[in-house]
C-alpha positions in Angstrom: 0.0 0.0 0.0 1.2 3.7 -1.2 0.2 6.8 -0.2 0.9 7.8 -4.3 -2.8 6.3 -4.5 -1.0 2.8 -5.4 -2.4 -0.1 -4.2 -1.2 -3.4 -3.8 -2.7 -6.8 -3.0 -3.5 -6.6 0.8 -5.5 -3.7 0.6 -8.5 -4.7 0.6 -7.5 -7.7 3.2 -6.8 -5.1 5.8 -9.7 -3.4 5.5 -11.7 -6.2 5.6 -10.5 -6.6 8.8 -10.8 -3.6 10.0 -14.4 -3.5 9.6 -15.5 -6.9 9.7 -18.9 -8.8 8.9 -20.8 -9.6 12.0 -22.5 -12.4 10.3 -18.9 -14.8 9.3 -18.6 -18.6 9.0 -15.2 -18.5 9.3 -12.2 -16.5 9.1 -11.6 -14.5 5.6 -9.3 -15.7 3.5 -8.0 -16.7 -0.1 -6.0 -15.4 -3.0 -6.5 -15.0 -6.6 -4.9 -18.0 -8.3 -3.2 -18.0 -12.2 -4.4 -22.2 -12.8 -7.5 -23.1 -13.5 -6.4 -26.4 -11.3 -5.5 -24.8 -8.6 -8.5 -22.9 -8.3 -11.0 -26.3 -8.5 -9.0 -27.5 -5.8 -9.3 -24.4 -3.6 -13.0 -24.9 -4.6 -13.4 -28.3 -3.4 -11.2 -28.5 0.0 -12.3 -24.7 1.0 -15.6 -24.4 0.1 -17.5 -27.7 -1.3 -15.9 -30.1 1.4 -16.7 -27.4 4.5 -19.9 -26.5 3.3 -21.2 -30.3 3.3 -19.6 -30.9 6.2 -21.7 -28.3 7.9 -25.0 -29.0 6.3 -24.3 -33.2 7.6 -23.6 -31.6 10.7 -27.0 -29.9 11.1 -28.9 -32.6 9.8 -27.8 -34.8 12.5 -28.6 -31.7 15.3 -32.0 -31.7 13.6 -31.7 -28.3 12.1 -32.1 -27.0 8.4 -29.4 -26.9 6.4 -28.3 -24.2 4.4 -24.6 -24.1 3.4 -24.9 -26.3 0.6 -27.4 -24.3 -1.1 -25.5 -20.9 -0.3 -22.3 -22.0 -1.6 -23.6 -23.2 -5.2 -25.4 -19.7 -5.5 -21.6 -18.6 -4.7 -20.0 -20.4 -7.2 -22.4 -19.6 -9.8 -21.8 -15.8 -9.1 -18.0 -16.5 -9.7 -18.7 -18.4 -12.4 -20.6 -15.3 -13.8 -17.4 -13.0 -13.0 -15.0 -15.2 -13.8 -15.3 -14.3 -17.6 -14.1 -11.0 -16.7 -11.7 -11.3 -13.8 -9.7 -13.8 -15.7 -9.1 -11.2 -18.8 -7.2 -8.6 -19.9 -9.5 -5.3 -20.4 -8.8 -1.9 -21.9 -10.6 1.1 -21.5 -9.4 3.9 -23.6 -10.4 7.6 -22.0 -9.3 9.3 -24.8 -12.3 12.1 -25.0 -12.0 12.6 -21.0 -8.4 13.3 -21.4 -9.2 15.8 -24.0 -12.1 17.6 -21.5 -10.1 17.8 -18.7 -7.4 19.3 -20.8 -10.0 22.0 -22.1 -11.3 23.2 -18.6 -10.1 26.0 -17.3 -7.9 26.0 -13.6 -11.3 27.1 -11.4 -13.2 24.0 -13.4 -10.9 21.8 -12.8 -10.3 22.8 -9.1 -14.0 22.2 -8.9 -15.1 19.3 -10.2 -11.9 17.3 -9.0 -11.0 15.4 -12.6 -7.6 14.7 -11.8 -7.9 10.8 -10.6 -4.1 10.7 -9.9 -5.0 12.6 -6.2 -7.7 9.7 -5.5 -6.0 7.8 -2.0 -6.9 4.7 -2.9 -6.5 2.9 0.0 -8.9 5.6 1.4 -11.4 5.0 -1.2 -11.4 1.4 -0.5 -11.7 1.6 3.4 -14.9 4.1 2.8 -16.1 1.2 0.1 -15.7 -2.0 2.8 -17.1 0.3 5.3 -20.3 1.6 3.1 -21.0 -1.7 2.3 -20.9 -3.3 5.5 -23.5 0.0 7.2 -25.5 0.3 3.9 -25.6 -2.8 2.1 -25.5 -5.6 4.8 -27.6 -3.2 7.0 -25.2 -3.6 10.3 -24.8 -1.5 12.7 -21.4 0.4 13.3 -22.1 -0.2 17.2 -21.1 -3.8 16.2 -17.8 -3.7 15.2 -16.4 -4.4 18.1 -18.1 -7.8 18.8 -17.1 -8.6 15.2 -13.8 -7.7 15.5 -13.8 -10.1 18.6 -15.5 -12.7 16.8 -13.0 -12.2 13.8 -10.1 -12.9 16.2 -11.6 -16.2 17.1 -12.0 -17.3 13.5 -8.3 -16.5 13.2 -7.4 -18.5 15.8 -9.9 -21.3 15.0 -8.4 -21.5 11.3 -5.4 -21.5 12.3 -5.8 -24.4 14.4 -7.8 -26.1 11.9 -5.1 -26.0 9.9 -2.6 -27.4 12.1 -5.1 -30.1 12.7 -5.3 -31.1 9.4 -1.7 -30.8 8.2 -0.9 -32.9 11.4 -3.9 -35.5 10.2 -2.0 -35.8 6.5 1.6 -36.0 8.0 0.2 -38.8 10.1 -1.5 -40.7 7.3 1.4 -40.5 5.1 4.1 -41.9 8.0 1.4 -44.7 8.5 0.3 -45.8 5.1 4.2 -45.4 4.5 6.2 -47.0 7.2 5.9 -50.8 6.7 6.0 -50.0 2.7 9.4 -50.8 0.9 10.4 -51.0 -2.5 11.3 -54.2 -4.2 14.6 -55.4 -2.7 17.7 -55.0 -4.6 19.7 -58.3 -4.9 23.3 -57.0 -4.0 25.7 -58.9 -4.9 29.8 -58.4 -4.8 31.2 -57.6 -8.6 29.8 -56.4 -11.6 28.7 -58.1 -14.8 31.7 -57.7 -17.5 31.1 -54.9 -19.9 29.8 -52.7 -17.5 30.9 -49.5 -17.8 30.9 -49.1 -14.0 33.1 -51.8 -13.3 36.5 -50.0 -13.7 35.4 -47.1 -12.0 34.2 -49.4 -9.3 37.5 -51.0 -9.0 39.5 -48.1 -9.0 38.0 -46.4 -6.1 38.0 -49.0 -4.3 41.7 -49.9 -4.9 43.0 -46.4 -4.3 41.3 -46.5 -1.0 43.2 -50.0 0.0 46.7 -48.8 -1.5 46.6 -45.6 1.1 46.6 -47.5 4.2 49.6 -50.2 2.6 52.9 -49.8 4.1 55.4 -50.4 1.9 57.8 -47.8 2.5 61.6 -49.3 1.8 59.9 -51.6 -0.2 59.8 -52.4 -4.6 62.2 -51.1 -7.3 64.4 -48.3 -5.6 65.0 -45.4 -8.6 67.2 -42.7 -7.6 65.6 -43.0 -3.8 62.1 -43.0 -5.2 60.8 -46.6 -5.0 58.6 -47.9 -7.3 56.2 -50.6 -5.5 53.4 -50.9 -8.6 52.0 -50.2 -11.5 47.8 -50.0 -11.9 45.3 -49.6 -14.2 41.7 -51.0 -13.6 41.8 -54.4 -12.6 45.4 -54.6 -14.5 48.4 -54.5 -11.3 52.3 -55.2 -11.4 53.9 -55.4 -7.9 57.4 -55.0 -7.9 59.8 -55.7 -5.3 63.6 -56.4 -5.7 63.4 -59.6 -3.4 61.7 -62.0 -3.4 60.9 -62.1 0.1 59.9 -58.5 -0.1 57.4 -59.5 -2.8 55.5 -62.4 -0.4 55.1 -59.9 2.4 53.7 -57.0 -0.5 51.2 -59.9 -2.2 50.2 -60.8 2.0 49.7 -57.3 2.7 47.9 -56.5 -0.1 45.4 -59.5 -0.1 44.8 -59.1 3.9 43.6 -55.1 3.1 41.5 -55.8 0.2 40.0 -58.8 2.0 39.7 -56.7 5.2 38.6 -53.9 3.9 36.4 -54.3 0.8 35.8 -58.1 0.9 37.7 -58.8 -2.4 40.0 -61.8 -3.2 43.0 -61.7 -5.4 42.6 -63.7 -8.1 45.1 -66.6 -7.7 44.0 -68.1 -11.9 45.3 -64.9 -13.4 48.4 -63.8 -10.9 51.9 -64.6 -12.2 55.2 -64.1 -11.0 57.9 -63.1 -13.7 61.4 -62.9 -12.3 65.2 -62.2 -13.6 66.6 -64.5 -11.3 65.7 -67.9 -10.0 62.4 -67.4 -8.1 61.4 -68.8 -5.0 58.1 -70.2 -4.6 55.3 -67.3 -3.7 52.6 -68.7 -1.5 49.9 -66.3 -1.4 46.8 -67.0 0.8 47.7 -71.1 0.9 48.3 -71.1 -3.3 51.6 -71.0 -5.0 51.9 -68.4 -7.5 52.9 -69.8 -11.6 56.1 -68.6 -12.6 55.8 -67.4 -16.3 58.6 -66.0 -18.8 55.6 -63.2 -20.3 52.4 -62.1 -19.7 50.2 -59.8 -21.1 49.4 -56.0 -19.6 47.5 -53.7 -21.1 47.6 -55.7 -24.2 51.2 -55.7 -24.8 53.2 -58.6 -24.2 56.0 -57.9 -21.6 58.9 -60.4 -21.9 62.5 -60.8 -20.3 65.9 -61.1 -22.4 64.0 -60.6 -25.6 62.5 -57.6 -27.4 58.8 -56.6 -25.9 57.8 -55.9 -29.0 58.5 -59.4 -30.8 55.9 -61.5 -32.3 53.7 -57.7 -31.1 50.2 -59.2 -33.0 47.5 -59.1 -30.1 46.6 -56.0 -31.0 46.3 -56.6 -34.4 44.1 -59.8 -34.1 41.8 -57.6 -31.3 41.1 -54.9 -33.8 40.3 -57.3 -37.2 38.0 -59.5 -34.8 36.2 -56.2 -33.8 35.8 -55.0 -37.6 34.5 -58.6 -38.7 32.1 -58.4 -35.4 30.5 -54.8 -36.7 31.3 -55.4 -40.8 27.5 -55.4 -41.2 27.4 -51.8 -39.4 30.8 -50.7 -41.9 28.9 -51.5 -45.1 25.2 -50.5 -44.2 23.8 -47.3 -45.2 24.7 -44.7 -42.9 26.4 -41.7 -42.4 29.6 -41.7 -42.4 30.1 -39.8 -39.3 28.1 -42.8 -37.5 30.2 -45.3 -38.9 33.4 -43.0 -37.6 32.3 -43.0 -34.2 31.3 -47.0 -34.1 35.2 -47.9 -35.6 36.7 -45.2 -32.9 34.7 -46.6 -30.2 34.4 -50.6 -31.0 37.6 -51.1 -33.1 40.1 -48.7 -31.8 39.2 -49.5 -28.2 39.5 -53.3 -28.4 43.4 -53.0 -29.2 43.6 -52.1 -25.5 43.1 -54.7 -23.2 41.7 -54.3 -19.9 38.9 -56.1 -19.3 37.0 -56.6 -16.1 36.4 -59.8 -14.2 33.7 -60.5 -11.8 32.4 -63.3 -9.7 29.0 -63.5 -7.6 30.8 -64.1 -4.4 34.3 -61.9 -4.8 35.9 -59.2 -7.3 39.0 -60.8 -8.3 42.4 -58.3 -8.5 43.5 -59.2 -11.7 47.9 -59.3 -10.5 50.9 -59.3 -12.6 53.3 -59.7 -10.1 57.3 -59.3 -11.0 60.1 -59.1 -9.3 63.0 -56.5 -10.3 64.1 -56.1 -13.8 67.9 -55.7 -14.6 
């Protein structure tokens, strides 16, 4: 509210207030609402629902109802306004404009044309106030029983209100507590070819390789020691003993049992060693001694080039093509077809799948010792 003659929604709310009805069900209230939805709702749990609730009420005290009756001759009024309280009108004033600009200063001073000086707010507070003494026919010696009254309502509603937010809140927990979803079977590991498996893996792992203590311990570089080389589910622990690697492998497979209830996988973990290895017992099982193995699809040898008989990757990327040659010579765009070879082919040179089971997650180990 302004005192330019501005008004703003809680005008008329206050001065409603200020002079209320002696005659009032219950506590004024409401707002103007922008969805038709919204609106039949406020219909129904404000009006419709109260109003029969009243009437059923005084049919059981024996009285004559009336609500019902009175608030369907209410919605048929807003019905009636509703076509033009919902739209946009314009009223153009044009020839008033032009009279009030032709009167002289005394006419003007006299008749009071100039609308901008109206106090709206004032003009409101005369309007509740006329219609409450002249229209409704009550007496101004009233107001202060309906003020009281009003002040009760307020409270009244704003109980009700509580009552029923309370009622709904308690309904929900109760209709809502013993209710579950379906269970989720969870189970250790993920399918292979799930995109979440390395990711999986890899947080896990780092977590476990933080609280290993290996200081003094693998290939020692210039004072930096080098204990092992990860990727995924791909690891190569390097120690420069051999008694140093049984304690790393015992250490490791205690914190990744401990910890994340996962289990080396003793099938796929190889020892590869420049000097005559001792036996590695990890968890009860001794370790296979090999002369190569594969990581990260290369083929990692000792005494001989790394890069001899190098065709793994070849083979990997012509068994992808001849898997997707149907998608290479259909009808696409060659774009498609791009992003298919960049993704399927080029991808399948580098090895590192995953490896699940249903009751562990394997670690996938290369182990070697040092490396002259």
């Amino acid at each position: 509210m302004e005192s330019n003659g501005k008004i703003d929604g809680n005008t008329g709310r206050v001065h409603v207030q200020e002079f209320p009805f002696s005659v009032c069900l219950w506590y004024p209230g409401g707002s103007p609402k922008s969805s038709r939805l919204l609106h039949e709702l406020a219909v129904l749990f404000t009006h419709l629902l109260p109003a029969y609730l009243l009437d059923l009420l005084l049919l059981l005290l024996g009285k004559k109802t009336f609500m019902v009756r009175t608030q369907k001759r209410i919605s048929y009024g807003l019905e009636v306004l509703q076509y033009y309280t919902t739209k946009e009108w314009h009223f153009k004033n044009d020839n008033f404009v032009a009279l009030r600009k032709s009167l002289s200063q005394w006419d003007d001073d006299t008749f009071y044309t100039d609308i901008k000086m109206v106090n709206w707010s004032s003009y409101l507070r005369d309007y509740v106030r006329g219609a409450r003494e002249y229209c409704c026919k009550e007496d101004p010696a009233t107001l202060p029983r309906a003020r009281r009254r009003q002040t009760q309502l307020y409270y009244l509603d704003l109980v009700t209100k509580l009552v029923i937010y309370l009622l709904c809140a308690y309904f929900l927990y109760y209709y809502t507590r013993d209710q579950s979803t379906k269970p989720i079977p969870l189970q250790r590991g993920v399918r292979q070819g799930d995109v979440i498996s390395p990711k999986l893996f890899t947080a896990g792992l780092e977590d476990d390789f933080k609280v290993l203590d290996w200081k003094g311990r693998g290939i020692n570089n210039n004072g930096e020691y080098f204990t092992h080389l990860r990727f995924a589910d791909d690891i190569v622990v390097m120690a420069e003993t051999m008694e140093d690697l049984s304690a790393m492998l015992a250490d490791l497979s205690r914190v990744v049992s401990d910890r994340v209830s996962l289990k080396i996988n003793m099938d796929k973990t190889k020892v590869m060693s420049n000097v005559v290895p001792a036996p590695v017992i990890v968890g009860g099982s001794a370790l296979e001694v090999v002369d190569d193995y594969v990581y990260l699809g290369q083929t990692i040898q000792l005494g001989r080039s790394n890069f001899e008989k190098e065709t793994r990757r070849i083979r990997l990327g012509w068994a992808a093509f001849g898997k997707l040659c149907s998608v290479f010579s259909a009808k696409l765009p060659q774009c498609l077809k791009s992003k298919v070879f960049d993704q399927c082919v080029k991808e399948s040179r580098v090895s590192y799948t995953t490896y699940y089971s249903r009751t562990a997650l394997p670690i996938r180990l290369k182990i070697g010792g040092k490396v002259a």
